[in-house]
C-alpha positions as CSV (number, residue, x, y, z in Angstrom):
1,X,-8.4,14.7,-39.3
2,X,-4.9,15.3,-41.2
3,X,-4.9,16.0,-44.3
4,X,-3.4,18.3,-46.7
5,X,-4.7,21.3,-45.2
6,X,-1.9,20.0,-42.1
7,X,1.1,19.6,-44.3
8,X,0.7,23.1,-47.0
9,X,2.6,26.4,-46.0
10,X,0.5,28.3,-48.7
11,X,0.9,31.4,-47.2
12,X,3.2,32.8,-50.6
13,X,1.5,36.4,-50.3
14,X,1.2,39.0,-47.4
15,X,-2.8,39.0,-47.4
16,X,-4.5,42.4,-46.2
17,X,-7.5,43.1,-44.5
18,X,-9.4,44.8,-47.1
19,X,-9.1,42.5,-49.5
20,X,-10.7,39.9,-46.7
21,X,-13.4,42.4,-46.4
22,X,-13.7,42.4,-50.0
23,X,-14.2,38.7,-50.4
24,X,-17.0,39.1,-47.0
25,X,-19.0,41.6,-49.0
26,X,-19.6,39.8,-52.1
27,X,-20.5,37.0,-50.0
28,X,-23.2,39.3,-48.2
29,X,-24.5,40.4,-51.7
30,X,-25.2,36.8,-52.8
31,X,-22.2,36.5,-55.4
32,X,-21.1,33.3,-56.8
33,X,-17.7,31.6,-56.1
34,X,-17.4,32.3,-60.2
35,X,-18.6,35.9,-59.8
36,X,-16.0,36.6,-56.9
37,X,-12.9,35.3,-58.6
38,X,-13.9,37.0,-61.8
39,X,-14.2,40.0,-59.2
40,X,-10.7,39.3,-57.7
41,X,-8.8,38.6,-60.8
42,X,-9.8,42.1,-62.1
43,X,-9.2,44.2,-58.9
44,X,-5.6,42.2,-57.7
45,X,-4.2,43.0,-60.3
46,X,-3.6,46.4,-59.8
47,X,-3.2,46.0,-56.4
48,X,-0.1,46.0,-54.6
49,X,0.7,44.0,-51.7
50,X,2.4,47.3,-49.8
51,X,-1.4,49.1,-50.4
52,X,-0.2,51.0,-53.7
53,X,-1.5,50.4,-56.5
54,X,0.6,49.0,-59.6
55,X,0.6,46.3,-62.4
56,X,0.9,42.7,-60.8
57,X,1.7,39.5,-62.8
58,X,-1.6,36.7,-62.9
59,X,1.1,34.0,-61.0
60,X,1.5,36.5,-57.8
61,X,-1.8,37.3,-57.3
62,X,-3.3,34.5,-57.7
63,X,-1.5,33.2,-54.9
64,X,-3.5,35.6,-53.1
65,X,-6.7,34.5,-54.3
66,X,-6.2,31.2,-52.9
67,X,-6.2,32.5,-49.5
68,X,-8.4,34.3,-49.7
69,X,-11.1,31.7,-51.3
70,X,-10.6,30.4,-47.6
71,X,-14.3,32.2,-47.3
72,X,-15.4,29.6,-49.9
73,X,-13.8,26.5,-49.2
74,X,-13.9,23.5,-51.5
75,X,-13.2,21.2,-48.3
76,X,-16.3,19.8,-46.6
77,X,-14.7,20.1,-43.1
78,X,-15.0,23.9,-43.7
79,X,-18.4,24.2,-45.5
80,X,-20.5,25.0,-42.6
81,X,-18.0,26.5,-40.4
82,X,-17.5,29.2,-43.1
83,X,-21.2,29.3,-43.3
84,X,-21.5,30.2,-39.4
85,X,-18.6,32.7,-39.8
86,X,-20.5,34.4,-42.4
87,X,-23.5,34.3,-40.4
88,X,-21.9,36.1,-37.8
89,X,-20.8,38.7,-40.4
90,X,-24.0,39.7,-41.0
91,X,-24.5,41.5,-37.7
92,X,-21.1,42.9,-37.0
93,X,-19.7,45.9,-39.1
94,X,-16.9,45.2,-41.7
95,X,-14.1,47.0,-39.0
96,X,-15.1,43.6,-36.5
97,X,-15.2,41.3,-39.2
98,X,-10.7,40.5,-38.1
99,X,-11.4,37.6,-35.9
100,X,-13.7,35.7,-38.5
101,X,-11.0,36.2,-41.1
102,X,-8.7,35.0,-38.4
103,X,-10.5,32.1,-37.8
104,X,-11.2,31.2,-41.4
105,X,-7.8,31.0,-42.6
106,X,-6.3,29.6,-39.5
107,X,-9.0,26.7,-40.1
108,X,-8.1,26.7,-43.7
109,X,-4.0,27.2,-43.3
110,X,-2.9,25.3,-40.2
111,X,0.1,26.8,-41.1
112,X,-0.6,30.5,-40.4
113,X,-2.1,29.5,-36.8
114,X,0.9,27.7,-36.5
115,X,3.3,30.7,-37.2
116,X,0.7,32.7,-34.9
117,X,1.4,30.8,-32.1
118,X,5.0,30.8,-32.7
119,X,4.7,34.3,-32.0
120,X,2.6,34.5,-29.3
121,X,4.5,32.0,-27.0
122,X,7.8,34.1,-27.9
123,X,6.0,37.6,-27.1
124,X,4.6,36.0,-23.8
125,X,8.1,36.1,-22.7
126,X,9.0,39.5,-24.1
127,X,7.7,42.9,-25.5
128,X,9.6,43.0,-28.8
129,X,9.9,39.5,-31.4
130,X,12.5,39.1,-34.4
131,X,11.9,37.6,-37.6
132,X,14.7,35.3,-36.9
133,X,13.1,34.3,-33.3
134,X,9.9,33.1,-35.8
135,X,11.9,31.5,-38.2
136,X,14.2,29.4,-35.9
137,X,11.1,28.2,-33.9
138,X,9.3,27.4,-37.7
139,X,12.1,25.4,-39.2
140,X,12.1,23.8,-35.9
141,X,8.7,22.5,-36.8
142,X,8.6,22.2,-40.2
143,X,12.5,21.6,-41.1
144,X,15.2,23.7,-42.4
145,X,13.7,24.5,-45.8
146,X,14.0,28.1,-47.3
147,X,10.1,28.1,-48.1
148,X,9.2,27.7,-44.2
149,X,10.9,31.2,-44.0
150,X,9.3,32.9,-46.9
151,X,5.8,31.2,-45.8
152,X,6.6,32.7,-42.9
153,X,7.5,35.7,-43.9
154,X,4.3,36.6,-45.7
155,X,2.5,35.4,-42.8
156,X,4.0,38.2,-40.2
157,X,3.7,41.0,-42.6
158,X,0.1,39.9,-43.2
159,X,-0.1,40.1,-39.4
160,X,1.5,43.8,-39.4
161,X,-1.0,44.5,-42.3
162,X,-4.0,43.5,-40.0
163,X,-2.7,46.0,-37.1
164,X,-2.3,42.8,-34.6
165,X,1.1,43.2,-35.0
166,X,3.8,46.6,-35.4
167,X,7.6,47.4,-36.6
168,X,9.5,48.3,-33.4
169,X,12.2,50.5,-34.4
170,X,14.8,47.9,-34.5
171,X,14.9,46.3,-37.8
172,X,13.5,43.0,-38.6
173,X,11.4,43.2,-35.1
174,X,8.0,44.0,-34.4
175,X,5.8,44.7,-30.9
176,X,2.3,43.3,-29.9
177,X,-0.8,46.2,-30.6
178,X,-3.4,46.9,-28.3
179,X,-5.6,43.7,-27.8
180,X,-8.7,43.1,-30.1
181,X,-11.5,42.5,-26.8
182,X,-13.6,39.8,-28.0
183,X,-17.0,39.7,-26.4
184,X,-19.4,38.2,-28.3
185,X,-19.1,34.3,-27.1
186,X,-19.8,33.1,-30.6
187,X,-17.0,34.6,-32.2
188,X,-14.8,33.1,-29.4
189,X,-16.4,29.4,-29.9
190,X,-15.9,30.0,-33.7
191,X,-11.9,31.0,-33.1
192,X,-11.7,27.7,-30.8
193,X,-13.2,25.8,-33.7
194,X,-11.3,27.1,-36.2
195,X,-7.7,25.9,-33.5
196,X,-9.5,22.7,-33.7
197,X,-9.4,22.2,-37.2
198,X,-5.7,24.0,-37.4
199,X,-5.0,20.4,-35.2
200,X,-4.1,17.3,-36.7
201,X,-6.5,15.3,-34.3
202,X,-9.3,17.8,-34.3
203,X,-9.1,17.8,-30.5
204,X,-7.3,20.2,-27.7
205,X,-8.2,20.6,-23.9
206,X,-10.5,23.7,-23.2
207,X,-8.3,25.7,-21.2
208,X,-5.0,25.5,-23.2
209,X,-7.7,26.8,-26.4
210,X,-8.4,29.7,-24.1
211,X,-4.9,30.5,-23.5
212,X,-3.5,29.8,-26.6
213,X,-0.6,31.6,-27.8
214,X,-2.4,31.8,-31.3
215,X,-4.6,33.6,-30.4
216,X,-2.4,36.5,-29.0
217,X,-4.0,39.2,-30.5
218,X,-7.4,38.7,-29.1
219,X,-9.1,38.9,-25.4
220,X,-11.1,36.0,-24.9
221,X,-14.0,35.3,-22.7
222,X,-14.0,32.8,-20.1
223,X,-16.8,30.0,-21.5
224,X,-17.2,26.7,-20.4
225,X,-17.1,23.2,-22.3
226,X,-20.8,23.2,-21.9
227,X,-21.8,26.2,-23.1
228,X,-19.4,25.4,-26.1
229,X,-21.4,22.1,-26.9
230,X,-24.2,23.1,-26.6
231,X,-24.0,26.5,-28.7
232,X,-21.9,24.8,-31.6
233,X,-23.3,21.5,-33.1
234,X,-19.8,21.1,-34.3
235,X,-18.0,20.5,-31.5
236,X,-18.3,17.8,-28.6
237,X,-17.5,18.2,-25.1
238,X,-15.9,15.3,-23.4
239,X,-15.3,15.1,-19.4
240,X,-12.4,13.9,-17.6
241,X,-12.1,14.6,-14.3
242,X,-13.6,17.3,-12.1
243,X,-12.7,20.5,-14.5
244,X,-10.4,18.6,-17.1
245,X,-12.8,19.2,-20.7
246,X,-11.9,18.2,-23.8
247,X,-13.0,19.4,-27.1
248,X,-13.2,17.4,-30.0
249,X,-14.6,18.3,-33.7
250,X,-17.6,16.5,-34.8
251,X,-16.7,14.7,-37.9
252,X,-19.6,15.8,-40.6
């Protein structure tokens, strides 16, 4: 399962949720990959990563625009897990559309799920996180390297853009926001799938999925391994032991 998906940062903007909704809609309408870049290339460039709106060189926001194709991805991995997320867009209004962005570009940037998790393990221990609590843990990961930071950067400010996270009033540090309750089991079974392929291995035991520090802004349901399997062709189930269940990613 490793490939360069694993070993990109790519995270080079601070992404916000409208623009993900933006990206969903066309989808919905039955726009071409063409259609939505040519779409994207027109309206980023006048929008500001801050929300304001302002002139933007082509090289910045076209980093954007490569996140953001996450919805439309050019790996084959991805294909029909984008296809179900979209599917489940359909019936949900555009303000519950945050976990299937979440899962999508988790799925397609290991590296943001990465950095989420980061954070979650450090505000399981604490109500309040620093940037330099994130970045230390990163470069532990990924090595010293001034681009883990910046990655990194961009990816908790995209995180305080999407309202999962806050700025405390202490500088550089930010606070949790009220839970996003997930209770639709196929969203849940799509953000476990999408931690799957955020894995090297494509594989992760059920219960440390459900309690996965990257997943910190959400409220999952309790599901079994079962259920899983048998809702989602695109993940196995495998049994050791008396409650010990192991998901692995079906290989297409």
């Amino acid at each position: 399962m490793t490939n360069k998906r694993h070993e990109k940062l790519g995270i080079k903007q601070t992404i916000r949720i409208d623009w993900m909704n933006r990206v969903v809609q066309m989808l919905l309408a039955g726009m071409s990959e063409s259609e939505i870049r040519e779409d994207l290339n027109e309206f980023l460039s006048t929008q500001k990563q801050s929300g304001g709106i302002g002139k933007r060189g082509k090289k910045t926001y076209s980093m954007a625009i490569s996140i953001l194709s996450s919805w439309f991805p050019k790996d084959k991995e991805l294909q029909n897990f984008c296809e179900k997320a979209l599917d489940l867009a359909k019936f949900l209004q555009p303000s519950e559309w945050l976990p299937l962005h979440w899962a999508v570009v988790s799925a397609s940037y290991p590296f943001w799920f990465n950095v989420a998790k980061q954070v979650g393990r450090i505000l399981n221990l604490q109500d309040k996180i620093s940037q330099r609590q994130i970045f230390d843990r990163l470069k532990e990961q990924y090595g010293d390297r001034e681009t883990v930071a910046r990655n990194g950067r961009y990816a908790v400010r995209s995180f305080v853009a999407w309202n999962i996270l806050k700025d405390s009033n202490s500088r550089g540090c930010y606070e949790r926001t009220n839970l996003y309750i997930i209770n639709n089991p196929d969203i849940a079974i799509l953000l476990f799938e999408s931690a799957l392929h955020a894995t090297p291995d494509g594989q992760s035991a059920l219960g440390f999925l459900t309690n996965s520090p990257g997943f910190f802004p959400f409220q999952i349901p309790l599901l079994t391994g079962d259920y899983i399997a048998q809702n989602c062709e695109r993940i196995n189930i495998v049994h050791h032991g008396f409650d010990d269940e192991l998901l692995k990613l079906v290989c297409p």
